[in-house]
C-alpha positions in Angstrom: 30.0 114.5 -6.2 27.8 116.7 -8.5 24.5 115.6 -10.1 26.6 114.9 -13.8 29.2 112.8 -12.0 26.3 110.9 -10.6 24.3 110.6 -13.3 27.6 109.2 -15.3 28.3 107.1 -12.5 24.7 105.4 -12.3 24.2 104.8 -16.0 25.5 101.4 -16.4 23.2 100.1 -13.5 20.6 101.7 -15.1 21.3 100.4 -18.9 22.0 97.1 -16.9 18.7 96.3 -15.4 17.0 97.6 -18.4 18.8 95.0 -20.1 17.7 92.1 -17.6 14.2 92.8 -17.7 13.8 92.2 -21.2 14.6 88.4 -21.0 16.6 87.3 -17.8 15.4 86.2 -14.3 16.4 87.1 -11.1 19.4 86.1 -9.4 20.1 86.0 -5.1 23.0 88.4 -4.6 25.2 86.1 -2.8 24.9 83.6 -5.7 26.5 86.3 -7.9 29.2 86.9 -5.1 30.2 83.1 -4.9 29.5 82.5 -8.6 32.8 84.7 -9.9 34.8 85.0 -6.4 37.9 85.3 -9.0 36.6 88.2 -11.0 36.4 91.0 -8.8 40.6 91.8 -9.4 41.0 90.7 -12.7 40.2 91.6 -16.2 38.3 88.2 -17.3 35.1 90.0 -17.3 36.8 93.5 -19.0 35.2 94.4 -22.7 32.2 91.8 -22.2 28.5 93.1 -23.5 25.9 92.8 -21.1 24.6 89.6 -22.6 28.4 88.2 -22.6 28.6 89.0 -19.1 24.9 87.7 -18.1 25.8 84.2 -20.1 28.9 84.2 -18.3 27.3 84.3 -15.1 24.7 81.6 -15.4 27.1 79.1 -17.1 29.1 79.6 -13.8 26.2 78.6 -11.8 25.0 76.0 -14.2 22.2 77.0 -16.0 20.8 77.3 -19.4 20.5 80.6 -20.6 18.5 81.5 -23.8 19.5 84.9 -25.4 16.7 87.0 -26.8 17.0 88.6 -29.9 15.7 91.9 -28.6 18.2 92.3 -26.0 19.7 95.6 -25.9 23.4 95.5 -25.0 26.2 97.7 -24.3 30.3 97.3 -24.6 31.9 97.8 -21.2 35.0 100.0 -21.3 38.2 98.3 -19.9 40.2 99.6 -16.2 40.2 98.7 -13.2 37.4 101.3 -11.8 35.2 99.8 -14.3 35.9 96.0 -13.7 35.6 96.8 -9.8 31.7 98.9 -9.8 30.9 96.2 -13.1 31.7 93.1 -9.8 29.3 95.5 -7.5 26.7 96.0 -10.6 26.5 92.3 -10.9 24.8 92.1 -7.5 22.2 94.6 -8.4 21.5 92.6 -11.5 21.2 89.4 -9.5 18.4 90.9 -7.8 16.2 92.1 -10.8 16.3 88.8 -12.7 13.5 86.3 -13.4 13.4 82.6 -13.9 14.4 81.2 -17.5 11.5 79.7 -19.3 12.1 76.3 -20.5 9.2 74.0 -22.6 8.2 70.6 -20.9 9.0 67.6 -22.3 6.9 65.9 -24.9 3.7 63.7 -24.0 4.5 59.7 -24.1 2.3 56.9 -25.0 0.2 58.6 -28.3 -2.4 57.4 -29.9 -5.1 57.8 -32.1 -8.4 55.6 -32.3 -11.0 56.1 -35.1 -14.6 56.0 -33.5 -16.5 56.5 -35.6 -17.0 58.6 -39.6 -16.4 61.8 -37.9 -14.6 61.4 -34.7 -10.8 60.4 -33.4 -10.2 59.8 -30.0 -6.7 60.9 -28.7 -4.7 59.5 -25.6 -1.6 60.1 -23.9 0.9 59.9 -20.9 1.3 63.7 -19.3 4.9 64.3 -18.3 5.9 65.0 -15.0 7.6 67.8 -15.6 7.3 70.5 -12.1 5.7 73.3 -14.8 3.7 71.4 -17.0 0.6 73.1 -17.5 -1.3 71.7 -20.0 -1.6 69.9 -23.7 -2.8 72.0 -26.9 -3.7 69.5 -30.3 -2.6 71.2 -33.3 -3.0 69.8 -37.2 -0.6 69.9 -40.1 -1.5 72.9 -40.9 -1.1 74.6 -37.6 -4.7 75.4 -36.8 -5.4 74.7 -33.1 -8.2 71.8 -32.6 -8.2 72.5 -28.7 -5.9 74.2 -25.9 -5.9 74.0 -22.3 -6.5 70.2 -21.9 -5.4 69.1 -18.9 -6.0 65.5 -18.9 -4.6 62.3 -20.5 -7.4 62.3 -23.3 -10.0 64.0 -25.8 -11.9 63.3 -28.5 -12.0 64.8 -31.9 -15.2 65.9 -33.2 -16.5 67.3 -36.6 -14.0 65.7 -38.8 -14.6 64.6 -42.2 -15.4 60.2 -43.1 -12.6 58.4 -44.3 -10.1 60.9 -44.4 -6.3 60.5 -42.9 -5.8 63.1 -40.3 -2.3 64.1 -38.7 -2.3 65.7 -35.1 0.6 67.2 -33.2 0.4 67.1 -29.0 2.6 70.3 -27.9 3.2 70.5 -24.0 2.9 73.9 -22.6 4.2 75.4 -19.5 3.0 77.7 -16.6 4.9 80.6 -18.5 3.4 79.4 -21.9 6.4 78.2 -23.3 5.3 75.0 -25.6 7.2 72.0 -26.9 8.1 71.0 -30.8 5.2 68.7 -30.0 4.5 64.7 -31.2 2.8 63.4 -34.2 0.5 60.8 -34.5 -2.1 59.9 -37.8 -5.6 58.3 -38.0 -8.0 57.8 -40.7 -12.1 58.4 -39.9 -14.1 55.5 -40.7 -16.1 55.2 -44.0 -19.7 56.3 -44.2 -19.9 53.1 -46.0 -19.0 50.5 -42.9 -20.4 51.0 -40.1 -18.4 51.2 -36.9 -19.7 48.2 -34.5 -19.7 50.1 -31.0 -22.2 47.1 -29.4 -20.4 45.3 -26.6 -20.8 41.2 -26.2 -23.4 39.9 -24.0 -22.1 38.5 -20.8 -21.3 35.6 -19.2 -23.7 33.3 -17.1 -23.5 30.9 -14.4 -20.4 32.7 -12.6 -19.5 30.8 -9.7 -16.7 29.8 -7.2 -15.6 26.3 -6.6 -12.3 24.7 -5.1 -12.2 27.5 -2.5 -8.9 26.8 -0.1 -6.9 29.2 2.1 -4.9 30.3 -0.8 -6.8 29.7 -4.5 -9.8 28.9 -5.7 -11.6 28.6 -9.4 -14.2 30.3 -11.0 -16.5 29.0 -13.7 -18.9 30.7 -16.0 -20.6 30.5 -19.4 -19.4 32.1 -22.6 -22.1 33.9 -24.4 -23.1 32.9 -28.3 -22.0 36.4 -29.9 -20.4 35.3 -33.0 -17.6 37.7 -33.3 -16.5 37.1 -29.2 -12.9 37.7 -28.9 -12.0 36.8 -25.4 -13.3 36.9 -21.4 -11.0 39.1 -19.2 -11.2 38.2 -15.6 -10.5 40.7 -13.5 -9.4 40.4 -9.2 -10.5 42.7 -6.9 -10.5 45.3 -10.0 -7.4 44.1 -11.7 -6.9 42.7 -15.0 -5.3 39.3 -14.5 -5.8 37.3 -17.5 -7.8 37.2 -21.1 -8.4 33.8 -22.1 -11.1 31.7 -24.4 -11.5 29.3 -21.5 -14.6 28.6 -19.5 -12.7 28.6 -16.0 -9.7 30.3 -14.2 -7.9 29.4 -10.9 -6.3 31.9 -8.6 -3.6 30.8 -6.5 -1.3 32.3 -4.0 -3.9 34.4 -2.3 -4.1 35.0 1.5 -6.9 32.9 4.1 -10.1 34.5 5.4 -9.9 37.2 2.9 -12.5 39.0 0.7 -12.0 39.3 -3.2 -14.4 40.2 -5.8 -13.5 38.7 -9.2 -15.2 40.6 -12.1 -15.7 38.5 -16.0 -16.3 41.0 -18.6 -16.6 40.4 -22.2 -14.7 42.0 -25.4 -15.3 41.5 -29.4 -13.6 41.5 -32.2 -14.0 45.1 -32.5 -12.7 45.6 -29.5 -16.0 46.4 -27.6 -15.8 45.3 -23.8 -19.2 44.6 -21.8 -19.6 45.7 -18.1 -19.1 42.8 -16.4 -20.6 40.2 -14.0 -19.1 40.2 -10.4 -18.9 37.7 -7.1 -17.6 37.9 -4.0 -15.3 35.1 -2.6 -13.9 34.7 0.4 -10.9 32.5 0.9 -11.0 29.8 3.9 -9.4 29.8 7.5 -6.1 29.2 7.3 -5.8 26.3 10.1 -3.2 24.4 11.4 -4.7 20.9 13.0 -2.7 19.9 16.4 -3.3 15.9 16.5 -3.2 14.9 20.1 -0.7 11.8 20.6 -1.6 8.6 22.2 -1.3 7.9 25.9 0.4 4.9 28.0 2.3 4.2 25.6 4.7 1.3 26.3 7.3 -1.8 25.2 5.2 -5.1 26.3 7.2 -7.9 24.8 10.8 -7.9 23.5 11.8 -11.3 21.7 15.3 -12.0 19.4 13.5 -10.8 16.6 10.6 -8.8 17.7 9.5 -6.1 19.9 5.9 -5.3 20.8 4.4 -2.0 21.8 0.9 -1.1 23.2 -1.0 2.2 23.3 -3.8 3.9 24.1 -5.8 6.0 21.4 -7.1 9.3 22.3 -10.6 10.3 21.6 -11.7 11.2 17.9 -8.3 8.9 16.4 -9.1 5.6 15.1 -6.2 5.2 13.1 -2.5 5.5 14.4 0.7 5.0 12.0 3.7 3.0 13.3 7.5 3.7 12.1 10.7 1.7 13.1 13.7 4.4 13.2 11.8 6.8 11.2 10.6 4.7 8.6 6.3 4.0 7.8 5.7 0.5 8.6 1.6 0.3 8.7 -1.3 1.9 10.0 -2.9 0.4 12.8 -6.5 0.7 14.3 -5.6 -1.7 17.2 -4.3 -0.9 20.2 -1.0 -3.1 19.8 1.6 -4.0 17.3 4.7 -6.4 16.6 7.7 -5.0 15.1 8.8 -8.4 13.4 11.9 -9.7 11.2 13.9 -7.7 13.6 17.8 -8.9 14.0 19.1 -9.7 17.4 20.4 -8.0 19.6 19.9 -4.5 18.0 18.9 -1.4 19.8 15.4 0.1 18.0 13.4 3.4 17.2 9.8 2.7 17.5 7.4 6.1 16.8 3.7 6.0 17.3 1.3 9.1 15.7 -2.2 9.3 16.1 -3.4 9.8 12.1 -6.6 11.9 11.5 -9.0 10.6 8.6 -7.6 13.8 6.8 -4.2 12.2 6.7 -3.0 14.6 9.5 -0.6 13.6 11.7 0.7 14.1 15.4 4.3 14.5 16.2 4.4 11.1 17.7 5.4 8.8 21.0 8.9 7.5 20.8 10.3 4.1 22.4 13.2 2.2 22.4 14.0 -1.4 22.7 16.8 -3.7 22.1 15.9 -7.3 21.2 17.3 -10.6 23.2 20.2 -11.8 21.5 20.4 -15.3 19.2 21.8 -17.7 22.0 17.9 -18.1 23.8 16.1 -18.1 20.0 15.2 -21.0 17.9 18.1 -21.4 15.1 16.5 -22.2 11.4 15.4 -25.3 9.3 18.1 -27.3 7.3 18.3 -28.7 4.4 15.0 -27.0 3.5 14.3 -28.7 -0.5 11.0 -29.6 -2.4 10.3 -33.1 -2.0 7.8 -33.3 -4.9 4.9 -31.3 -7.0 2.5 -31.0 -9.1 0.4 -28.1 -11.4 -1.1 -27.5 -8.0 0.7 -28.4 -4.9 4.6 -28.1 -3.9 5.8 -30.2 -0.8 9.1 -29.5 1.1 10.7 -31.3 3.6 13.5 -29.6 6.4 15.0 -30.8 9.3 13.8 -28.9 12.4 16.6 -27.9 15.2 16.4 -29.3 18.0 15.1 -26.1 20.2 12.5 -25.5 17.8 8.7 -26.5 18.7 7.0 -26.4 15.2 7.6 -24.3 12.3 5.1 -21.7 10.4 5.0 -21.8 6.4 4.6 -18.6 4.4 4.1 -18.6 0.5 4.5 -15.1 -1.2 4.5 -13.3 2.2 1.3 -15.0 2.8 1.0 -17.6 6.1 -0.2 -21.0 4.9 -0.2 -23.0 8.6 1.3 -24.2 11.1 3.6 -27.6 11.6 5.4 -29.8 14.3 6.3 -32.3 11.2 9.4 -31.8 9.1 7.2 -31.5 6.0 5.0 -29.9 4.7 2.2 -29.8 1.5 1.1 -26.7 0.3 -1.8 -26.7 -1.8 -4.6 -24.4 -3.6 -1.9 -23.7 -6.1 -1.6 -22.5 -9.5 0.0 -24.5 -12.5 2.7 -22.6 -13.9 3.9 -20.5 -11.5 6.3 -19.4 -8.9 5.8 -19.4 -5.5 8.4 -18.4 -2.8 8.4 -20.3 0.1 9.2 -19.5 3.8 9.9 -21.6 6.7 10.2 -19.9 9.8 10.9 -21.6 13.6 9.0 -21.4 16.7 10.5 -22.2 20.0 8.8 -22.9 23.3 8.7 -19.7 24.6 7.3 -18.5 21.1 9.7 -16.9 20.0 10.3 -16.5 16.0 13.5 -17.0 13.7 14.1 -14.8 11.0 13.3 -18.1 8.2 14.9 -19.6 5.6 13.6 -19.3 2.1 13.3 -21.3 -0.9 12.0 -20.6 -4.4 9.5 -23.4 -6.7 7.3 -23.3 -9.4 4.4 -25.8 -10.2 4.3 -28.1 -13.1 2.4 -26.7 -16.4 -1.2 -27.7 -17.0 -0.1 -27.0 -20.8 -1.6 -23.3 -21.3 2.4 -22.2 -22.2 3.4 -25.2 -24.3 7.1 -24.6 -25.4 5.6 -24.9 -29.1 3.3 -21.2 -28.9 5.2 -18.9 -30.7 6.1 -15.6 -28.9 3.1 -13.6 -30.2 1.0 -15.8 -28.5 3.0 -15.6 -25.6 2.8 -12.2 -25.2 -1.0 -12.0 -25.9 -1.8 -15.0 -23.1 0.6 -12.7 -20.4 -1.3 -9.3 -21.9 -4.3 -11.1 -20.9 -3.3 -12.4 -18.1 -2.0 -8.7 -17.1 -5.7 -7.2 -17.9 -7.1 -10.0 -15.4 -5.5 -9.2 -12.5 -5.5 -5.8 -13.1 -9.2 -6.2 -13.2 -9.7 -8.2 -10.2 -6.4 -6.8 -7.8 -6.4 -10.6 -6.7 -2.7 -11.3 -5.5 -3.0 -14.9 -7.2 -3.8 -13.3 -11.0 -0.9 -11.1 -10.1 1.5 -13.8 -9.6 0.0 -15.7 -12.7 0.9 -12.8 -14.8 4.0 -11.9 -13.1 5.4 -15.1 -14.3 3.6 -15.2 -17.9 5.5 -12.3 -18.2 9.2 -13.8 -17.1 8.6 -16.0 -19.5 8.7 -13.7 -22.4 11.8 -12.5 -24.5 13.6 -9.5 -23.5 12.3 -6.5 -25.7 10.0 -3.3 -25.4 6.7 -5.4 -25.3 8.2 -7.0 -22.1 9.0 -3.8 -20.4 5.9 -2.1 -21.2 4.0 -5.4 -19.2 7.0 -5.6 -16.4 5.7 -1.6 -15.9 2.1 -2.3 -15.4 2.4 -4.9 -13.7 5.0 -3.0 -11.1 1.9 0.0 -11.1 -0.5 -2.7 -10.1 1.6 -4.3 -6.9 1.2 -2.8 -4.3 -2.7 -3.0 -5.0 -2.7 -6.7 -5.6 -0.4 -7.3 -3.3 -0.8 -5.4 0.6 -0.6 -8.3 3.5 2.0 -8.5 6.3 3.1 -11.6 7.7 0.5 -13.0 10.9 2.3 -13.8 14.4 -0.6 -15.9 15.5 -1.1 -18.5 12.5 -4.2 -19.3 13.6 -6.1 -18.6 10.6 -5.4 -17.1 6.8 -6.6 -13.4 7.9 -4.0 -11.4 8.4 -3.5 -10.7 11.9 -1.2 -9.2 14.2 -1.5 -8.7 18.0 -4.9 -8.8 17.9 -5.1 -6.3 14.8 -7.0 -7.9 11.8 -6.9 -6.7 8.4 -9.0 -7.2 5.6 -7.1 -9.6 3.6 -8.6 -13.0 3.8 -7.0 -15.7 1.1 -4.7 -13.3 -1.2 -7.8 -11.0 -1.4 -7.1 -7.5 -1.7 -8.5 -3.8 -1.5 -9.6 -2.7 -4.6 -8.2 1.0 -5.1 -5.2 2.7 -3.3 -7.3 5.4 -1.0 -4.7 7.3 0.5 -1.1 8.7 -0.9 1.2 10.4 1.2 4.1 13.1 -1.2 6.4 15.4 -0.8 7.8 17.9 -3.3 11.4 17.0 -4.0 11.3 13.7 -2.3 11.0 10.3 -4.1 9.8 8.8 -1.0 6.2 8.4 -0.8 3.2 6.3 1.2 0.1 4.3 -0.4 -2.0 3.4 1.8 0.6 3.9 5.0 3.0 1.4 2.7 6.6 3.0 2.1 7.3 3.0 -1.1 9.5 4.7 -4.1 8.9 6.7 -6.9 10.6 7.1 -9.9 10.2 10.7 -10.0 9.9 13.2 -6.9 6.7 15.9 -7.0 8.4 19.4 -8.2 6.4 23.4 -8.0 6.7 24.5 -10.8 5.1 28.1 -11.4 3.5 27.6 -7.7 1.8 24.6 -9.2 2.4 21.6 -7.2 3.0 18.6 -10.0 3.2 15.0 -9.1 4.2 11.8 -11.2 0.7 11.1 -13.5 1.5 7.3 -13.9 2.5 7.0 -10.1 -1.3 7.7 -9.1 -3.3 7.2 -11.3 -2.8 3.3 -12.6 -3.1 3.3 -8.7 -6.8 4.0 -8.8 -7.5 2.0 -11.7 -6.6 3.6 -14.7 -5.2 2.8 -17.9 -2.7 4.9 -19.2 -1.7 5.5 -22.7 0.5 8.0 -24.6 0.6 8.9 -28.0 4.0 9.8 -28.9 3.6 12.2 -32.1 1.1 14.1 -30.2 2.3 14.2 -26.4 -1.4 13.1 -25.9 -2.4 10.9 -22.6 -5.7 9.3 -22.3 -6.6 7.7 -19.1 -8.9 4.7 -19.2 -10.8 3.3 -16.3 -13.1 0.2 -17.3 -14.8 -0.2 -14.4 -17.3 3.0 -14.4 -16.1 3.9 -18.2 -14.2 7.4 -17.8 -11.5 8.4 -19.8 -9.4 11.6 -19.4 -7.5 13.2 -21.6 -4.6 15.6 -21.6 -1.6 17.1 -23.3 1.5 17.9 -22.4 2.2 21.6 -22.8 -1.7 22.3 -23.3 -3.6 23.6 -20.4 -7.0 21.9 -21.5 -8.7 18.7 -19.6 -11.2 16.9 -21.0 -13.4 14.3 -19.1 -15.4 11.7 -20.8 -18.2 10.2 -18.7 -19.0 7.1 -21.5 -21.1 5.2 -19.0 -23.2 8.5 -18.3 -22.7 9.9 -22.3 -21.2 13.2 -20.6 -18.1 15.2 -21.0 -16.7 18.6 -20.3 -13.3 20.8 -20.1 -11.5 22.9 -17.7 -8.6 24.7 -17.1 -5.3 22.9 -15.8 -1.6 23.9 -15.8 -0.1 22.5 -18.4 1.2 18.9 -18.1 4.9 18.6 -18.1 7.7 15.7 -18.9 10.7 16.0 -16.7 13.4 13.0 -16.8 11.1 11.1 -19.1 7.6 10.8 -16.6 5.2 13.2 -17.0 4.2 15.7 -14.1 0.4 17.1 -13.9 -1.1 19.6 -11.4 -2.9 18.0 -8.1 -6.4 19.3 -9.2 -5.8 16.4 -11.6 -5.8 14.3 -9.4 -9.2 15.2 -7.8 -10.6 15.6 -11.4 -10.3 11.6 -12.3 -12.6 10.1 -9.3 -13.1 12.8 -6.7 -9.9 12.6 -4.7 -9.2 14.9 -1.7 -5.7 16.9 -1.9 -4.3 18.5 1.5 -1.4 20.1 1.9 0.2 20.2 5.9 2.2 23.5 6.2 4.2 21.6 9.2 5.2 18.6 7.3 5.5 19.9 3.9 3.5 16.7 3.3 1.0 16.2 0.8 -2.6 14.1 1.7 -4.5 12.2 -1.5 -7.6 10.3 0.0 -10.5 8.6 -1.0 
């Protein structure tokens, strides 16, 4: 080939990378080769410019390709020579090319804050684009404020008072290429008002109290600034919550661990101080293995009793007894009789040593089946009331002829002991109900399960059938304040049956409810199996309950979260509505515990307000449902104060409050066993 062939035959390449090198990137040669493995035979690519050809190329491998306006192009002559060495050109090309340059994408998040007469501060979110470089701020007018910032901010300077100002953010890449850019607007403060840039003063008197394995609270002072806006509290560094409160509780947090909570004030004008910090560290998580009781053992099995013995371990005074999984009492003895048992029925008897906390062991079982009826005493007969009086009720019985003597029981409560087939009870009250027990003892001691009868005294005349039913109601409201004063199971009895008395109607129901909150207070003794004296005593276990006196206050509650089961003072009883978590807040039934330790509870309707009432040391407590404020009123000490709570809740028509209420009315304890799921309120 002679140099003028050649020359001819190189031209295109040469006019071709010319071409590239004004505006297009470089391509790998094998990406050419499998980008258009259809075009090396055909005439697709025949009478294309250069910049055809180069656009047809990249759309194939799916890019974006921006055409220059200076690009220099030339037509392609069609044949088959020319469409083969254009197929072997392209592969040249591919290696002479340069990336295309694309702008970033547009900043996120702008704003503009006035700082003061002569200065705008500007903020912004970067975008993560792989060639961002850098931000440049530009005005309406095109002059450049600043290039080449690289962070997320920068403040204007040297702008003119009380003027509106318009900025535009571009985004530029590595290669310089910039963005259309986003707007924002701000106008400088006047000369004339000054900007307030002084932050609050701080709080005072920071401190940590309720610390558990999982929460704690922290209290402080608000300062006196007049225009304070808010505290932010702040965990370990984190912005948690902004509140006009004097106190915030953390929950859910992990034991034994270190957290720093920060308090830092802000204004009106948006001015936030530095801060005040303490450490707080949360408490050993724990679990508390109870040890069980020892020798453990049926002594005595009778037709309708079963007695069990045991030996305490050291450090457990207290043990609590169950017959086939059900609370019966807590005992400090050493032995107890299951009575009122039915013959010849096979038993569950559990014993579990109770710490003073409330925690329990796992518990000794026993069985026993009791004797059948053929060896027992059979019951009383034609058990009536012979006569009365407003203070004494006499019945008369005929005794079987295996019995020995009978015991008398009135309201639960033993009375004595008989061989006679009558029997006087006195010490009564005039008006009242009274329900009466006679139970048989055979030779070998063994107990029937008793027949019952029900008697009321003669009047004395304080409910004449002339007193109108106001007056009624007001002697039985005063009646119900008595007993609730006194937890004296007589005054309880007197008002229960003031209140029977009464017409059916919302005024009766309200009474029947108190007096239902006030029972098991007023009335807490279990039957004796010596009848030797009116203390309440069984197997040699004595309880404080002498002549229908009681304890004054529940001390002790036993809940469960979803459960409607519950235990007051190791009694079984039911509640109208279970305990629910609601928001991780654990919230129990208000009325449930609280008229058990002497409180008086009122709610005002129009305003979901309760206020709790407790005469005997003169504190009143007051909430709201769906308002997260408590406030305690000391009136016997003339002092008050407010905290923080969950907000109070009604669900099925009781109202629900957080446990830390609970603690807040007279200084309960609240545990929570991880085992049992159970909840512990004590005194």
């Amino acid at each position: 080939m002679n140099k003028k062939r050649l020359r001819q035959w190189m031209a295109p390449f040469a006019t071709a990378t010319l071409i590239l090198n004004t505006g297009y990137g470089i391509l790998a040669p094998d990406a050419v080769a499998s980008a258009l493995p259809t075009e090396r035979h055909n005439s697709n690519l025949t009478g294309l410019n250069t910049a055809q050809l180069h656009t047809k190329l990249a759309t194939a491998q799916g890019r974006h390709v921006p055409v220059t306006s200076g690009m220099k192009v030339t037509t392609l002559t069609k044949g088959y020579g020319q469409n083969t060495y254009l197929n072997q050109m392209l592969k040249v090309m591919s290696s002479q090319m340069v990336t295309a340059n694309i702008a970033p994408a547009e900043v996120r998040n702008l704003t503009a804050v006035p700082t003061e007469t002569t200065k705008v501060n500007l903020s912004w979110t970067n975008p993560s684009d792989l060639n961002f470089d850098h931000v440049k701020v530009i005005g309406v007018t095109n002059d450049v404020y600043v290039d080449n910032i690289r962070s997320n901010s920068y403040m204007l300077s040297g702008l003119q008072p009380n003027t509106t100002y318009t900025f535009r953010v571009k985004t530029v890449n590595k290669s310089g290429d910039e963005s259309q850019g986003t707007t924002v607007q701000a106008k400088t403060a006047s000369i004339d008002v000054p900007v307030d840039k002084t932050p609050p003063g701080e709080v005072s008197g920071l401190t940590a109290t309720n610390v558990g394995y999982n929460a704690f609270t922290v209290n402080y002072i608000l300062p006196k600034d007049a225009d304070l806006s808010q505290a932010i509290i702040y965990l370990n560094g984190k912005e948690v919550q902004r509140t006009t409160g004097t106190s915030y509780s953390f929950s859910g947090l992990i034991a034994s661990t270190n957290y720093t909570v920060l308090v830092k004030t802000i204004d009106k004008s948006g001015n936030i101080s530095g801060g005040i910090s303490i450490p707080v560290t949360t408490s050993a998580l724990t679990v508390d293995t109870v040890p069980e009781v020892t020798g453990a053992s049926v002594t005595s099995v009778n037709n309708y009793s079963v007695t069990v013995s045991w030996t305490r371990p050291s450090g457990i005074s207290t043990v609590s007894l169950y017959k086939d999984g059900q609370l019966v009492t807590d005992s400090s003895g050493t032995s107890y009789t299951f009575n009122n048992l039915s013959s010849g029925q096979a038993y569950s008897f559990t014993i579990r040593s109770k710490r003073s906390t409330g925690a329990l062991s796992s518990g000794v079982r026993l069985t026993a089946t009791t004797d059948s009826t053929s060896s027992n005493s059979s019951e009383v007969s034609n058990l009536e009331v012979d006569s009365k009086s407003d203070t004494w009720i006499k019945i008369t019985y005929d005794m079987p002829s295996k019995a020995d003597k009978v015991k008398i029981y009135v309201d639960g409560d033993y009375k004595g002991t008989t061989s006679s087939e009558s029997y006087k009870i006195t010490d009564l009250r005039a008006g009242r109900w009274y329900e009466i027990k006679v139970v048989t003892v055979n030779s070998n001691g063994r107990e029937s399960s008793g027949v019952k009868i029900s008697e009321r005294t003669d009047s004395d005349g304080y409910y004449s059938s002339s007193s109108s039913s106001s007056s009624n109601y007001e002697k039985a409201r005063d009646l119900m304040r008595i007993a609730e004063n006194s937890l004296n199971a007589s005054d309880w009895r007197s008002a229960r049956d003031a209140i029977s008395d009464l017409p059916s109607g919302t005024r009766k129901s309200d009474l029947l409810d108190r007096l239902e909150a006030i029972r098991n207070r007023a009335i807490g003794t279990s039957s004796s199996s010596s009848g030797t004296s009116s203390t309440t005593t069984t197997s040699g276990t004595t309880s404080s309950y002498p002549n229908n006196a009681v304890s004054s206050y529940s001390t002790s509650f036993t809940l469960t979260p979803g459960a409607k089961s519950a235990y007051v003072d190791g009694r079984a009883t039911t509640m109208a509505q279970a305990p629910r978590i609601i928001n991780g807040a654990t919230m129990v039934p208000l009325r449930f515990i609280s008229e058990r330790i002497g409180y008086e509870v009122n709610y005002e309707k129009a305003t979901k307000k309760i206020i709790l009432t407790r005469p005997t040391d003169g504190k009143q407590v007051v909430l709201q449902v769906k308002n997260s404020t408590l406030a305690v009123y000391e009136l016997n000490n003339s002092r008050s104060y407010s905290t923080n709570i969950t907000a109070p809740v009604i669900v099925n028509g009781y109202t629900l409050v957080p446990l830390r209420v609970i603690s807040e009315l007279s200084g309960y304890q609240v545990n929570y066993n991880t085992a049992s799921k159970q909840i512990t309120i004590t005194k």
